[in-house]
C-alpha positions as CSV (number, residue, x, y, z in Angstrom):
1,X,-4.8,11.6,-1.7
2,X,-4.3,13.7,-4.7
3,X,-3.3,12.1,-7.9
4,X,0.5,14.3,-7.4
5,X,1.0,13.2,-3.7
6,X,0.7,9.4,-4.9
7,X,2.6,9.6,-7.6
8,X,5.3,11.4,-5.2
9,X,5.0,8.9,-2.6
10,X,5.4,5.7,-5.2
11,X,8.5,7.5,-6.1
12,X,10.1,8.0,-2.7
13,X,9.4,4.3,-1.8
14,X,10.6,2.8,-5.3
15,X,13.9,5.2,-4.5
16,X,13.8,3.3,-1.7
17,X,13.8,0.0,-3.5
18,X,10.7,-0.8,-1.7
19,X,8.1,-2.9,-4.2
20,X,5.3,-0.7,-5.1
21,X,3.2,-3.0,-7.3
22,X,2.6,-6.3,-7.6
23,X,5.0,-7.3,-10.1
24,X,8.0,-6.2,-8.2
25,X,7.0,-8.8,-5.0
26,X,8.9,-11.6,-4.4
27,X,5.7,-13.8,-4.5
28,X,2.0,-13.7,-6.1
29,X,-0.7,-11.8,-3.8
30,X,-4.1,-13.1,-4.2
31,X,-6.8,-11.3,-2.4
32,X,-8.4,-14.2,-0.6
33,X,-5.2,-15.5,1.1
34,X,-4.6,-11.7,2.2
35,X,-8.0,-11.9,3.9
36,X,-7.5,-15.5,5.0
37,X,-4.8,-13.7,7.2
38,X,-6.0,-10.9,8.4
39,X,-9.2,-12.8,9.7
40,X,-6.3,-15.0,11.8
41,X,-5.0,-11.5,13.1
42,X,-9.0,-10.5,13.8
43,X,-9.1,-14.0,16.3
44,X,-6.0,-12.5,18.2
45,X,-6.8,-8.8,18.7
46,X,-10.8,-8.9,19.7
47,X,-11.8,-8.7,16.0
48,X,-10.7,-5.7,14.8
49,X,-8.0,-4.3,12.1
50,X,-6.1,-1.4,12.3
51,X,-5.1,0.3,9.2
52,X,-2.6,2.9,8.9
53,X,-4.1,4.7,5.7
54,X,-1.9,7.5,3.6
55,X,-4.3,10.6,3.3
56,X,-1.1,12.8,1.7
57,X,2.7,13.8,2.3
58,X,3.1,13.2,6.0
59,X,-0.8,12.8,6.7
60,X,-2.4,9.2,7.7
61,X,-5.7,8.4,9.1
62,X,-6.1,5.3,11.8
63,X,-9.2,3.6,10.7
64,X,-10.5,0.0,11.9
65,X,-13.7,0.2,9.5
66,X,-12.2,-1.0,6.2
67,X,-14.2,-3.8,4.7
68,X,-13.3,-7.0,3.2
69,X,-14.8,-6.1,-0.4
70,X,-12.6,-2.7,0.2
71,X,-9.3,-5.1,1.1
72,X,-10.1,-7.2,-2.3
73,X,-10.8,-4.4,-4.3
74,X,-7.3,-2.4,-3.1
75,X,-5.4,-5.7,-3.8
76,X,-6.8,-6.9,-6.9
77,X,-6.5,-2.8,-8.4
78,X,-4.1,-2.8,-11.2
79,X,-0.8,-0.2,-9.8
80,X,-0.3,3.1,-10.7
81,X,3.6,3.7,-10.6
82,X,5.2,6.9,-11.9
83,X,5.9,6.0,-15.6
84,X,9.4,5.6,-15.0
85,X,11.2,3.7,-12.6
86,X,13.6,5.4,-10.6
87,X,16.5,4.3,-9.3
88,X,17.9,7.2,-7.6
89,X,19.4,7.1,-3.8
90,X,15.7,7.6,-1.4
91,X,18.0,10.8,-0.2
92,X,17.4,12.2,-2.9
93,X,15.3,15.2,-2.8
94,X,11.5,14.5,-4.2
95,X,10.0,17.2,-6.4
């Protein structure tokens, strides 16, 4: 995903009011518990994990090969918001 299409899509779901980094989430996320869970939804679905992966505006992939290291590494990443938070109705058109 190109560095404009995330920064577009962090600002549709924060018009939203949808949490886009950790700080704005009701409770701490540690990587380990995350994986501690998914490996509970791995005994109940064969062991595998589907992820639903933005590739750009309207564009996702379906992938079941995304490791654990890659799961703690995308958790523990500090966020890349848009600078600003906006507050803006999500109706609002997106440049």
């Amino acid at each position: 995903m190109t560095d404009a299409a995330h920064t577009r899509l962090l600002t549709v779901l924060q018009r939203a009011g949808l949490p886009c980094d950790r700080a704005h989430l009701p409770a701490p996320v540690h990587p380990e518990s995350v994986i501690a869970a998914l490996d509970k939804i791995r005994l109940i679905r064969d062991g595998q994990l589907r992820f639903v992966l933005p590739i750009d505006i309207g564009t996702t992939a379906v992938t079941d090969d995304v490791t654990d290291e890659e799961m703690r590494q995308a958790i523990s990443r500090p966020p890349h918001p848009p600078t600003t938070r906006n507050t803006e109705r999500a109706d609002t058109a997106v440049p």
